[in-house]
C-alpha positions as CSV (number, residue, x, y, z in Angstrom):
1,X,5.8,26.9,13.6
2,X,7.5,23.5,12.9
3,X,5.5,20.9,14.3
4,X,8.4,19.3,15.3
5,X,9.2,21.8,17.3
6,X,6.4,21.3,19.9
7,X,7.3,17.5,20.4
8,X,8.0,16.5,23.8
9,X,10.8,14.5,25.3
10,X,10.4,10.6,25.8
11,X,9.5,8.2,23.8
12,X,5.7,7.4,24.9
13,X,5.1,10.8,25.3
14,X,5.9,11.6,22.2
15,X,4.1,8.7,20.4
16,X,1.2,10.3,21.9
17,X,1.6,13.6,21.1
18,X,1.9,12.8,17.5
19,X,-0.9,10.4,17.6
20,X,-3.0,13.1,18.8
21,X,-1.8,15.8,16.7
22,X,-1.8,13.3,14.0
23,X,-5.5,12.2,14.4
24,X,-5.8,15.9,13.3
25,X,-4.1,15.9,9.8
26,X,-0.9,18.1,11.6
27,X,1.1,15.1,10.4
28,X,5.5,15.4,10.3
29,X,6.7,15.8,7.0
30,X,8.4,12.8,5.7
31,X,11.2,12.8,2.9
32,X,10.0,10.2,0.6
33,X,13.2,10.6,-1.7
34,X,15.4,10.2,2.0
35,X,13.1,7.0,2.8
36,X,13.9,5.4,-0.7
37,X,16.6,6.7,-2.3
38,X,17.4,3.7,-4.4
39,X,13.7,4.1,-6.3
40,X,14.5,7.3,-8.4
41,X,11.4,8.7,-7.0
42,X,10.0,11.3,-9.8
43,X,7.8,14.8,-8.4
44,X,4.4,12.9,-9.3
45,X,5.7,10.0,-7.2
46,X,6.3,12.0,-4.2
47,X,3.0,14.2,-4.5
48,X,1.2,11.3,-4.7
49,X,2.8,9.4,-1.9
50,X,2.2,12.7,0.1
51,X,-1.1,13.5,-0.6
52,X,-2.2,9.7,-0.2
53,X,0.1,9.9,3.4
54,X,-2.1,13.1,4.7
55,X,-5.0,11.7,3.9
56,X,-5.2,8.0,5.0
57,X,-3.2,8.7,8.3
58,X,-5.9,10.8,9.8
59,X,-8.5,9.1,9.0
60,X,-6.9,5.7,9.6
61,X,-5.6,6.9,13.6
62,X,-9.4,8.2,14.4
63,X,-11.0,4.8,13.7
64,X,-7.9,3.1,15.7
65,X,-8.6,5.3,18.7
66,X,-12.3,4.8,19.0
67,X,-11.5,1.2,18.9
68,X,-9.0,1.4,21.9
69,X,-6.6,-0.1,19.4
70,X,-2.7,0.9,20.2
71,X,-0.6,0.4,17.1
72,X,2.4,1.4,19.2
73,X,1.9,-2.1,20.9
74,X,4.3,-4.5,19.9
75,X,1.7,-6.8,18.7
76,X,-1.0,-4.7,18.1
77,X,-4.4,-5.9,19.6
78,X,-7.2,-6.5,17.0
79,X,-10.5,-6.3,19.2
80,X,-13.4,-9.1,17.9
81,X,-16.7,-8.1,17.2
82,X,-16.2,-4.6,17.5
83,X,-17.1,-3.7,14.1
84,X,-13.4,-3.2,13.2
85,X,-13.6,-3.9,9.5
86,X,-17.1,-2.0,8.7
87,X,-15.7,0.9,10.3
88,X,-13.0,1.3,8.3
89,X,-15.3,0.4,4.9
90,X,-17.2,3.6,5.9
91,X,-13.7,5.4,6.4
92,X,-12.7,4.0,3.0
93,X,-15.5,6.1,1.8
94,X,-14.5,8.6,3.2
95,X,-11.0,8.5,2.1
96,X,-12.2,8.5,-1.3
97,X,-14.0,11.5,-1.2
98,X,-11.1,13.1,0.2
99,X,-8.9,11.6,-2.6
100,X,-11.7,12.6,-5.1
101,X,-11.4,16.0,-4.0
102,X,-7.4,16.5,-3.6
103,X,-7.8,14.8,-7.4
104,X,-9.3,17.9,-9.0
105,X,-6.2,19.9,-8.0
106,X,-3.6,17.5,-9.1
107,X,-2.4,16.6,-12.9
108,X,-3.2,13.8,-14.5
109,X,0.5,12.0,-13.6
110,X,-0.1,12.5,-9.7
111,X,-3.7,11.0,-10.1
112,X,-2.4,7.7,-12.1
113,X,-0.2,7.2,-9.6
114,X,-2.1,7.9,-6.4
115,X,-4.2,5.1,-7.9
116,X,-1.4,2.7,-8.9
117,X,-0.5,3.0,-5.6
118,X,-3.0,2.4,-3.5
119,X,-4.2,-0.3,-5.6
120,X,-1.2,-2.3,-4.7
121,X,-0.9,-1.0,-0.9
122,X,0.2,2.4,-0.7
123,X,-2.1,3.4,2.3
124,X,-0.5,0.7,4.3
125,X,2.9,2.1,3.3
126,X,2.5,5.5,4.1
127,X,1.2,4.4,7.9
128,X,3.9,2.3,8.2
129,X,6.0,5.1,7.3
130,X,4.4,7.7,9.3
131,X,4.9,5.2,12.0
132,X,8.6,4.7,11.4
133,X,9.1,8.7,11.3
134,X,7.3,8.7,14.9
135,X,9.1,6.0,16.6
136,X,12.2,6.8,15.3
137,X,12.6,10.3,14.8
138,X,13.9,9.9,10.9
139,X,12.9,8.3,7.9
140,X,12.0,4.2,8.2
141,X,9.4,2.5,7.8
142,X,8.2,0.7,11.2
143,X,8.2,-3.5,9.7
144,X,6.9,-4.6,13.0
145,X,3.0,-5.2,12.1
146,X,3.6,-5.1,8.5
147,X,0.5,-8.1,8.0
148,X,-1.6,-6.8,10.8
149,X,-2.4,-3.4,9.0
150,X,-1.8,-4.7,5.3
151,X,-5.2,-6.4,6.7
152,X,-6.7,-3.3,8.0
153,X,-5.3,-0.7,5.5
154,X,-5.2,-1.9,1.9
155,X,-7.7,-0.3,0.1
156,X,-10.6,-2.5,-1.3
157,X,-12.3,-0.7,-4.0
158,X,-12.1,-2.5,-7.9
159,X,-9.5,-0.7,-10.0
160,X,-12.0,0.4,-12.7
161,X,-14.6,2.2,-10.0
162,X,-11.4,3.3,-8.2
163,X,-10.0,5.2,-11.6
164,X,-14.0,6.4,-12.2
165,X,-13.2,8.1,-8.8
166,X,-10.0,9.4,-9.4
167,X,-10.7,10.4,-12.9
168,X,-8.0,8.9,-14.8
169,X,-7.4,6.4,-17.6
170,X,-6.2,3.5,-16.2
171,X,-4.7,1.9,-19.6
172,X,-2.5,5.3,-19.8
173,X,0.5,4.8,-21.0
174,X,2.1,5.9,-17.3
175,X,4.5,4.2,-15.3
176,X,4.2,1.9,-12.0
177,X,6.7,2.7,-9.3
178,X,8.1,-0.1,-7.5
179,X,9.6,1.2,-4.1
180,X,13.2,-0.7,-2.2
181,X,13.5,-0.4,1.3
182,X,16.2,-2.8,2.2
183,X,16.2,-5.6,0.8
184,X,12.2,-5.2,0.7
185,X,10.3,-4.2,-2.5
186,X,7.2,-2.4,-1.7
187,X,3.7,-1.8,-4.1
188,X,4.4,-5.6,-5.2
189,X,0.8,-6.4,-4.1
190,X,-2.4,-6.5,-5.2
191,X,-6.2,-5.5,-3.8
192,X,-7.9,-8.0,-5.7
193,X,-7.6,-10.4,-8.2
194,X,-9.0,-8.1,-10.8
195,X,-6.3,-6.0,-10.1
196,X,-3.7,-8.6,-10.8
197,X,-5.3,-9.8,-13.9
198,X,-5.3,-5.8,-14.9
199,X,-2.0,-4.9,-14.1
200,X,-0.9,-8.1,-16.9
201,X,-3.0,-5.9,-19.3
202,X,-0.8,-3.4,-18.7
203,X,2.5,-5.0,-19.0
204,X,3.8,-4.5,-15.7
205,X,3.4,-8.1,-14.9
206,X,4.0,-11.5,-16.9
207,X,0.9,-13.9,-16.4
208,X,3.2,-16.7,-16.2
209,X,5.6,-15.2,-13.3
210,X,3.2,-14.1,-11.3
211,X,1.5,-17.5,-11.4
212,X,4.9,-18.7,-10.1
213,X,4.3,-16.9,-7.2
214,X,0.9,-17.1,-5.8
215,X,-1.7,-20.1,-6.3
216,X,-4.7,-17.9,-5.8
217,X,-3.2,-15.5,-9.3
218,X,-2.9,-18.5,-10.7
219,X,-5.8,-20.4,-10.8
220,X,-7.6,-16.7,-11.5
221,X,-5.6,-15.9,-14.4
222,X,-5.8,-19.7,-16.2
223,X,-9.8,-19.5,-15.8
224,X,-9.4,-16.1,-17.5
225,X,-7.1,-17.6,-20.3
226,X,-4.3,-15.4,-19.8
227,X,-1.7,-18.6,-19.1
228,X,-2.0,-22.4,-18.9
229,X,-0.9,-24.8,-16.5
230,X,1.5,-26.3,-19.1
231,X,3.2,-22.9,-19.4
232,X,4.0,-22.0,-15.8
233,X,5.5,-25.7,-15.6
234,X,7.4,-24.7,-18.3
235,X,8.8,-21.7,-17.0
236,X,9.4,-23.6,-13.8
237,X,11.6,-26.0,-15.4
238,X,13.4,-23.5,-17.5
239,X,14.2,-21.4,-13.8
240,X,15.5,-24.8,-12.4
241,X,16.2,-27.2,-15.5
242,X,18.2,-29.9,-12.5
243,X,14.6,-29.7,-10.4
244,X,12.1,-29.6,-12.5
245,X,9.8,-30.9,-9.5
246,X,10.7,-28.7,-7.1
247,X,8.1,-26.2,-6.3
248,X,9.0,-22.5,-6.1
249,X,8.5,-20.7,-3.0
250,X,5.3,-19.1,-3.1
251,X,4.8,-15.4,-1.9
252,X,1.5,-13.5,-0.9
253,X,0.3,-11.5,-3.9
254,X,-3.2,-10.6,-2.4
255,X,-4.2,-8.3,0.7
């Protein structure tokens, strides 16, 4: 039986069916190629987006619901001194040994990419999409707490113990998805600054741009010596040779 079929009518009741449902890995089905179909998603990008999708979700909705948090609220309430964050560490563990797990079953392709992904925020994207398929009945993803959970969801482990865990090679010579949703671009941030500094090692970023972008990447990668101070005014200048002074707008690179 579809679950789909067992939804009830309304709105609220049907947020709540799902979150209960959902609480118990019978999530909806989502159609990642419908969601973005302007980022040429290949069969390893959609199994990992799945499998990452069935088994944050879960996890992430039990946690919520012992801390009487409703992520259906508008503005979703963030409880203090509740333990909020150490509970989810301990889920993160647990997430991990779930991933490890699912790991063993998939190719190598579908592991590089569950951990490119979630690296750079993929467990917040799947919520957030598993969200949008509950609220509005179709493919979306819900933007309304977007920061709120990128808080509470990105995944924290390094990149190196991460691939130890998935058992890949993280300098494989495999692609990165980026993923459009409107005029968004998604898995454009990073977990850590080690991450950042990695994913230059791996050509998928230019030091100097991405010091354009966020201070914190910047001053990281100039103490590592992978740009200098005199190079990303450079590059400013040549992006704006009339306003050499001007500052480019700066943009979040770090959960």
């Amino acid at each position: 039986m579809n679950i789909s079929d067992l939804v009830p009518q309304g709105p609220y009741d049907s947020q709540q069916f799902h979150r209960q449902y959902s609480a118990n890995a019978l999530l909806p089905d989502i159609d990642w190629e419908a969601l973005f179909p302007y980022s040429k998603l290949k069969p390893q990008h959609t199994q990992a987006l799945d499998t990452i999708y069935r088994s944050i979700v879960p996890l992430a909705l039990q946690v919520f619901d012992q801390l009487q948090l409703d992520v259906f609220a508008p503005s979703m309430y963030r409880p203090q001194g509740l333990g909020l964050f150490e509970k989810l560490a301990q889920q993160e563990e647990h997430l991990l040994q779930q991933l490890e797990a699912e790991a063993n079953l998939l190719d190598d392709d579908v592991r590089h990419q569950m951990w490119s992904m979630l690296l750079r925020g993929g467990a917040v994207l799947v919520f957030k999409a598993w969200l949008g398929r509950v609220k509005e009945g179709r493919e979306s993803l819900d933007m309304s707490q977007f920061d709120e959970l990128s808080d509470l969801l990105f995944i924290k482990t390094p990149p190196h113990k991460l691939a130890q865990r998935l058992h890949i090679d993280p300098h494989a010579a495999l692609d990165h998805i980026f993923l459009m949703y409107g005029n968004d671009i998604f898995l454009d941030r990073f977990n850590s600054l080690e991450t950042a500094a990695l994913f230059v090692d791996l050509g998928v970023y230019d030091a100097t741009f991405l010091s354009l972008r966020d201070d914190r990447v910047a001053e990281y990668l100039k103490q590592k010596g992978y740009v200098t101070q005199d190079q990303i005014d450079d590059l400013q200048c040549a992006l704006n040779p009339l306003y050499c002074d001007n500052i480019t707008s700066k943009q979040d690179c770090l959960a």
